[in-house]
C-alpha positions as a Python dict, from the first residue, in 0.01 Angstrom:
ca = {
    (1, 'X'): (0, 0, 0),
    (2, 'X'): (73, 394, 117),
    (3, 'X'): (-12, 493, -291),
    (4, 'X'): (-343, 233, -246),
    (5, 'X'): (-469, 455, 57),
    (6, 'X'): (-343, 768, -106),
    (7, 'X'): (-564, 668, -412),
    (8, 'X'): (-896, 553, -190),
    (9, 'X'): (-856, 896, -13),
    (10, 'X'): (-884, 1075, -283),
    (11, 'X'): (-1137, 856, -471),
    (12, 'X'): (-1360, 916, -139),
    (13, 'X'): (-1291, 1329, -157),
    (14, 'X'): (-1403, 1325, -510),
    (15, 'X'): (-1700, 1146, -441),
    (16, 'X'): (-1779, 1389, -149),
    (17, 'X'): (-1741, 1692, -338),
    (18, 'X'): (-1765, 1637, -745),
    (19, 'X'): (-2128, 1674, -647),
    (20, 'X'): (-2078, 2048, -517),
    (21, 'X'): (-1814, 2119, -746),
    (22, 'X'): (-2084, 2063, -1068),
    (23, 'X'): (-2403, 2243, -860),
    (24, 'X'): (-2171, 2607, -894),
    (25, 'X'): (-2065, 2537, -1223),
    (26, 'X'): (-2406, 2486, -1319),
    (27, 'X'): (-2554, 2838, -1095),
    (28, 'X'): (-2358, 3013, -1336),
    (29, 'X'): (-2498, 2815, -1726),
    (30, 'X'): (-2671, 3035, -1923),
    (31, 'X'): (-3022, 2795, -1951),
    (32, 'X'): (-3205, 2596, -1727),
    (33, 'X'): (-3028, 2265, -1793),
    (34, 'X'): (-2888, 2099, -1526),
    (35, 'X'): (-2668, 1872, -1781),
    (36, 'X'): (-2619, 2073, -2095),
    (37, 'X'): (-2348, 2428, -2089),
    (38, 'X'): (-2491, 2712, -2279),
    (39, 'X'): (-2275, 2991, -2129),
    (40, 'X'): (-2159, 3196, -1864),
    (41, 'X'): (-2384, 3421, -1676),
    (42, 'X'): (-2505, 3577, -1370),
    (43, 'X'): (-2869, 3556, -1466),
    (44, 'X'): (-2953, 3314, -1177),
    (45, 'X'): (-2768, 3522, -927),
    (46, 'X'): (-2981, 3862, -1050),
    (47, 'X'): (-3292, 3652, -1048),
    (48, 'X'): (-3247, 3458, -631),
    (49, 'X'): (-3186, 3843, -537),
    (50, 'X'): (-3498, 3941, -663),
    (51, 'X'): (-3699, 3650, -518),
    (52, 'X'): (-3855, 3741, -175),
    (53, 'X'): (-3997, 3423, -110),
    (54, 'X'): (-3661, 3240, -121),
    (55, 'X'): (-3445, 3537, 83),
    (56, 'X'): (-3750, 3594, 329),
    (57, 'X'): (-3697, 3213, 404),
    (58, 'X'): (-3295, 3248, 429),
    (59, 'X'): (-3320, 3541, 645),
    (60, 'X'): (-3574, 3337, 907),
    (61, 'X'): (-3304, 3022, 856),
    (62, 'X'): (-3009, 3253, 937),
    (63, 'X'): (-3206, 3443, 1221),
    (64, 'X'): (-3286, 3067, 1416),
    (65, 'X'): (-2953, 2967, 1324),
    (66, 'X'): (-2760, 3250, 1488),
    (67, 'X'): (-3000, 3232, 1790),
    (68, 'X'): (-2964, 2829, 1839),
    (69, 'X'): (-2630, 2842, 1817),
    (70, 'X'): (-2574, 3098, 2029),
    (71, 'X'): (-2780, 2955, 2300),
    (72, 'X'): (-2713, 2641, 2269),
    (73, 'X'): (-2321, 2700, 2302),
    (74, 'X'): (-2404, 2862, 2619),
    (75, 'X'): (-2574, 2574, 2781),
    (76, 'X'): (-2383, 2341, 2594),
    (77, 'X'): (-2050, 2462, 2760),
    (78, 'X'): (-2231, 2504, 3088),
    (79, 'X'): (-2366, 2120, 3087),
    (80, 'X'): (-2005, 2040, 2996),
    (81, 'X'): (-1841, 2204, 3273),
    (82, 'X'): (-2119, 2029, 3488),
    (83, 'X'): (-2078, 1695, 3358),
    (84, 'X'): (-1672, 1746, 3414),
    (85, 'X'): (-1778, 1780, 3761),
    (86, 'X'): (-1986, 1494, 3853),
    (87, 'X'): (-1828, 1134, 3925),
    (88, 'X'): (-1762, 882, 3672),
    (89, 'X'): (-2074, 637, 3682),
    (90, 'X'): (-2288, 928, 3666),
    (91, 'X'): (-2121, 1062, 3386),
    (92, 'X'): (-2149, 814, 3208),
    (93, 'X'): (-2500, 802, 3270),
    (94, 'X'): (-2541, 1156, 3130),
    (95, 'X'): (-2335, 1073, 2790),
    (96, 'X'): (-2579, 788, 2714),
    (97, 'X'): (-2855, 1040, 2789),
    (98, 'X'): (-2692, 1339, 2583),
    (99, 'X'): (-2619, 1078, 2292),
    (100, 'X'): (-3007, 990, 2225),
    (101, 'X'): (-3105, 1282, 2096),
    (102, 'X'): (-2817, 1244, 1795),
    (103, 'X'): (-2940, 836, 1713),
    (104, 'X'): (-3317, 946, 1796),
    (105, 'X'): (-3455, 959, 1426),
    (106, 'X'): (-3583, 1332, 1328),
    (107, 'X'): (-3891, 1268, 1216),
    (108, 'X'): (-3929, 1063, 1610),
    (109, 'X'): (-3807, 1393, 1713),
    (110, 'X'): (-3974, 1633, 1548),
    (111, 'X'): (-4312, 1484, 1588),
    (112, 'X'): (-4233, 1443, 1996),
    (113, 'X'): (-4207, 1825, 2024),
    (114, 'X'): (-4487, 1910, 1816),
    (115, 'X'): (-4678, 1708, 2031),
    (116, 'X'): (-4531, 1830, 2358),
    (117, 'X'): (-4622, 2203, 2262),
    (118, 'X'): (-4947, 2158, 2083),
    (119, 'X'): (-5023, 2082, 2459),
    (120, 'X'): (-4884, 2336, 2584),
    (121, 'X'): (-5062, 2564, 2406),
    (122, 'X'): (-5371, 2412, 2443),
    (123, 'X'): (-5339, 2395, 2893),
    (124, 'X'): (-5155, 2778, 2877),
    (125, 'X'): (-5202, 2950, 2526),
    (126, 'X'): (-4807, 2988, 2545),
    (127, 'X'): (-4611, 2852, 2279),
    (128, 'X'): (-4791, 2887, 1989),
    (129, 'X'): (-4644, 2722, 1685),
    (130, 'X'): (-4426, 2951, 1516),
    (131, 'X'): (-4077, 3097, 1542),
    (132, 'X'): (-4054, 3064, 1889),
    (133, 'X'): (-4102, 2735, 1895),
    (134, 'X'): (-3930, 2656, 1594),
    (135, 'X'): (-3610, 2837, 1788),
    (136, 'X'): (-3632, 2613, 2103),
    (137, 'X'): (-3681, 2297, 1894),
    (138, 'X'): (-3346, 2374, 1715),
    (139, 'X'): (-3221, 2474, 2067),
    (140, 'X'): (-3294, 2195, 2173),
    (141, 'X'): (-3103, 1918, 1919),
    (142, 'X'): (-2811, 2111, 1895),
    (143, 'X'): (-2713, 2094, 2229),
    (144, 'X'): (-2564, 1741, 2252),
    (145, 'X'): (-2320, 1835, 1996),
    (146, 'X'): (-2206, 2110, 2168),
    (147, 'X'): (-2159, 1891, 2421),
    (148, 'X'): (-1969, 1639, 2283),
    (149, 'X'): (-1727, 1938, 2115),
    (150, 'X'): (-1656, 2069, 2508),
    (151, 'X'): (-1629, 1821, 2717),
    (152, 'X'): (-1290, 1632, 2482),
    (153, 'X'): (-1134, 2019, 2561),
    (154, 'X'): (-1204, 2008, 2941),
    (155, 'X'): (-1038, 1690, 2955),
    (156, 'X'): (-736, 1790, 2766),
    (157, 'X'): (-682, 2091, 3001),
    (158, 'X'): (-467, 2059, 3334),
    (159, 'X'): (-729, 2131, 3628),
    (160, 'X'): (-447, 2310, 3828),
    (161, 'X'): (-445, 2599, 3624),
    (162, 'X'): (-753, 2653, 3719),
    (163, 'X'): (-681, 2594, 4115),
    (164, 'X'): (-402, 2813, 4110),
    (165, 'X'): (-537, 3108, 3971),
    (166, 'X'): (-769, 3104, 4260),
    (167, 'X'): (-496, 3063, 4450),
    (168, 'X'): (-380, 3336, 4372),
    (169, 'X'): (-673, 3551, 4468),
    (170, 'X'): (-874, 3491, 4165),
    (171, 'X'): (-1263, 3445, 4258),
    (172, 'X'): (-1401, 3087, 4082),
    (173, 'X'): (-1592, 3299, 3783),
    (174, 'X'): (-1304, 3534, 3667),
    (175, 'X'): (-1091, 3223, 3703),
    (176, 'X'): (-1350, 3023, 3530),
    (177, 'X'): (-1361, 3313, 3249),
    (178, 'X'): (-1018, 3457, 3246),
    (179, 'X'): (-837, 3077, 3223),
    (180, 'X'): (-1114, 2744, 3132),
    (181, 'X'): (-1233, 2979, 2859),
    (182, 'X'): (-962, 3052, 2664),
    (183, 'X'): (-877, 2686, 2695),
    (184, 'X'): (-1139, 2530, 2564),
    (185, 'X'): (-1244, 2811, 2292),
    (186, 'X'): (-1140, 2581, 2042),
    (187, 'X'): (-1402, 2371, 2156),
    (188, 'X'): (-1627, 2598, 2190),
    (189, 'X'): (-1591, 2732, 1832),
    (190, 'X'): (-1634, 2406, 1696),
    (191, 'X'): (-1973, 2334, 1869),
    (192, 'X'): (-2103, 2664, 1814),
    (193, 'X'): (-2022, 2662, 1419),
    (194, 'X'): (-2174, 2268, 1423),
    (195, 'X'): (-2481, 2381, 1602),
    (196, 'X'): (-2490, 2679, 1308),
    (197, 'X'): (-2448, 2443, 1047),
    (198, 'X'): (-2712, 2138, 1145),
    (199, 'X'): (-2967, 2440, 1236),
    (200, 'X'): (-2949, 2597, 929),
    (201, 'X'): (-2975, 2251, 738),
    (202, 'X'): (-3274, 2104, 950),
    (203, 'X'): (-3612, 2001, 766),
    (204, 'X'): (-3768, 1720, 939),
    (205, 'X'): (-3810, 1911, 1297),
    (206, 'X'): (-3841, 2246, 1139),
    (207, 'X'): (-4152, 2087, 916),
    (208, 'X'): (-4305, 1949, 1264),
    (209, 'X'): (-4223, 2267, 1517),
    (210, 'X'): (-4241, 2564, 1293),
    (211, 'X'): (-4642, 2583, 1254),
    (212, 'X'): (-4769, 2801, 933),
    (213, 'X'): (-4587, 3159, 1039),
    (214, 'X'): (-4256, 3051, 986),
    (215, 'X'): (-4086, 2921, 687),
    (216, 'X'): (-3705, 2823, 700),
    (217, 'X'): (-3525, 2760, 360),
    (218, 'X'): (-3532, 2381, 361),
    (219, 'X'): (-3859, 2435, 382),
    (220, 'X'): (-3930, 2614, 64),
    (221, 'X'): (-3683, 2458, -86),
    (222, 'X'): (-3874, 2146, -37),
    (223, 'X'): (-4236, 2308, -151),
    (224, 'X'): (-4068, 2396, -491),
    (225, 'X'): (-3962, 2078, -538),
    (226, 'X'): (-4324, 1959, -634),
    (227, 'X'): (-4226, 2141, -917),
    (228, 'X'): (-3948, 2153, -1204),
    (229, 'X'): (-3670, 2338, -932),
    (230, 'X'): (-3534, 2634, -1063),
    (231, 'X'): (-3152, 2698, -1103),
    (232, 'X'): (-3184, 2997, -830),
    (233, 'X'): (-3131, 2732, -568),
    (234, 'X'): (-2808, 2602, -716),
    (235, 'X'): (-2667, 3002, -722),
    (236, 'X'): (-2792, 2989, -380),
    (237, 'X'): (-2658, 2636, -266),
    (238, 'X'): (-2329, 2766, -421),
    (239, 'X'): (-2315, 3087, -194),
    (240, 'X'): (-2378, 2883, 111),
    (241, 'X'): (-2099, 2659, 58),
    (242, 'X'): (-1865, 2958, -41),
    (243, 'X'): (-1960, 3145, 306),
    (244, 'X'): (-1883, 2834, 509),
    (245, 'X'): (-1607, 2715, 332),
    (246, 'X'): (-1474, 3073, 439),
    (247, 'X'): (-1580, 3041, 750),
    (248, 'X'): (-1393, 2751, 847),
    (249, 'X'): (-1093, 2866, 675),
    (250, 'X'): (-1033, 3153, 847),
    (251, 'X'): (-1124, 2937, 1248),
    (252, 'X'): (-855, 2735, 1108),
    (253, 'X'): (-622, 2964, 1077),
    (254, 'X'): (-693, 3108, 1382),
    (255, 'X'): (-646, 2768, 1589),
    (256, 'X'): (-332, 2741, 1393),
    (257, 'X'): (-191, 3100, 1510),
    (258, 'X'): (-307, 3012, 1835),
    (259, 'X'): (-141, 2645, 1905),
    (260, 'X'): (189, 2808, 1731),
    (261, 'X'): (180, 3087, 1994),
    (262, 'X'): (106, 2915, 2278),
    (263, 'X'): (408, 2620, 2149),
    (264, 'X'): (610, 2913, 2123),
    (265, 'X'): (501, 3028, 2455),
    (266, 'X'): (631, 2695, 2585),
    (267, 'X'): (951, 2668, 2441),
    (268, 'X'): (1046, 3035, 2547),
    (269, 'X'): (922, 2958, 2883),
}
C-alpha cells in the first residue's frame, strides 16, 4: 500500500510538471516546432530580448506585481492582527467575508470593478482606467490570501510574549514590531510571494480594470494567441519558472535556518 501511494505521488508530480519540463526544452529547439527537435539554440532567447512589445508588457506585470504585493501584505497582516483581536462569532463572520473574494468567479470580479470605477470616473474624473486602477484591482484580490497566510501564524504564536515585552517597558508598536513580527514573518513571506505570484498571473480582472494604457503580459500573451504563438513565449515562460523556482528555494532555506536556530535556541535554553 506505502509503494501504491509512493507510485500515485509521483504519477501526480509528473503530471504537474512534464508539462513545464517539455515548454524549456522546447525555448531552446532550433525551429518553430513545438513537437519536432531540430537543435540547440539560443535564437528564441536573442529574439524575446529584442521584442519591446513583450518586455514593455513584463516590465508593467512586474511593476503591479511588486506594488500589490507589497501593499497588500501590509493590509493583509494588519486585517490579520485585527481579526486576531475581535471575538469568535465575529470572526468568523469576517473569514466567510474574506473567503468570497477567492470562490467569487474572476470574470464576476473583474467586471464588478470595472463597473464600480467607470462610475467613479464618470461622478469625479478620478480613476481613470489605467494602471492605477489596474494596481488597486490586483490590490484588492490579493488580500484575502494574505490573510489566510497570517492569521494560521498569529495563532501558532504564544500571546504572552507579546504581554511581557510590554511588561517590560516595551511600548505596544516596538513590541508589536520587535516580537509579533519576527514571529509570523514566515507568514508573512508566504502571503506576500502568493500575492506576487497570482498578480503577476491574472488575466480575467486585468482584461476588465486595466483600460487601453496598460498592458500586462497575460494580456499580450493572449492577443498573440489569435495568431500562430511564437516560441519567444516558451523562452520566456521558461525564465519565469526558473526565477520563482529560485525564489522559493532560497525562502526555504531560510525558514529552514531559522526553525533550526530558534530549536537550537530552545534546547540550549
Amino acid at each position: 500500500m506505502k509503494t501504491l501511494s509512493r507510485i500515485y505521488t509521483g504519477l501526480i508530480f509528473v503530471f504537474l510538471y512534464a508539462p513545464i519540463v517539455v515548454l524549456i526544452i522546447f525555448s531552446f529547439n532550433q525551429s518553430k516546432s513545438r513537437s519536432v527537435w531540430k537543435g540547440f539554440s539560443l535564437r528564441w532567447y536573442e529574439n524575446l530580448f529584442r521584442d519591446n512589445m513583450i518586455l514593455e508588457a513584463l516590465w508593467t506585470s512586474i511593476e503591479v506585481a511588486v506594488i500589490a504585493a507589497i501593499v497588500s501584505t501590509i493590509i493583509g497582516t494588519a486585517a490579520a492582527v485585527g481579526l486576531k483581536k475581535m471575538n469568535k462569532g465575529l470572526r468568523s463572520v469576517m473569514l466567510t467575508l474574506n473567503n468570497i473574494p477567492m470562490v467569487n468567479p474572476d470574470i464576476v470580479t473583474g467586471i464588478s470593478m470595472m463597473l464600480l470605477f467607470v462610475a467613479i470616473f464618470g461622478a469625479t474624473g478620478l480613476l481613470r482606467p489605467g494602471f492605477g486602477t489596474l494596481v488597486i484591482a490586483h490590490i484588492t484580490f490579493c488580500i484575502p490570501y494574505v490573510i489566510l497566510s497570517v492569521l494560521p501564524k498569529l495563532n501558532q504564536m504564544n500571546p504572552s510574549i507579546y504581554e511581557a515585552a510590554q511588561d517590560l517597558g516595551c511600548p505596544p508598536l516596538k513590541a508589536f514590531v520587535k516580537v509579533v513580527i519576527p514571529e509570523i514573518m514566515p507568514g508573512i513571506i508566504t502571503g506576500m510571494m502568493m500575492a506576487f505570484t497570482l498578480s503577476l498571473d491574472d488575466f480575467v480582472i486585468s482584461y476588465f480594470t486595466s483600460g487601453s494604457t496598460a498592458q500586462t503580459l497575460p494580456m499580450v500573451i493572449y492577443s498573440m494567441t489569435k495568431r500562430r504563438i511564437s516560441p519567444k513565449i516558451n523562452a520566456l515562460s521558461a525564465l519565469m519558472f526558473v526565477i520563482v523556482l529560485a525564489l522559493l528555494v532560497v525562502i526555504n532555506i531560510r525558514q529552514i535556518r531559522e526553525a533550526t536556530r530558534k530549536r537550537n535556541e530552545k534546547f540550549a535554553g
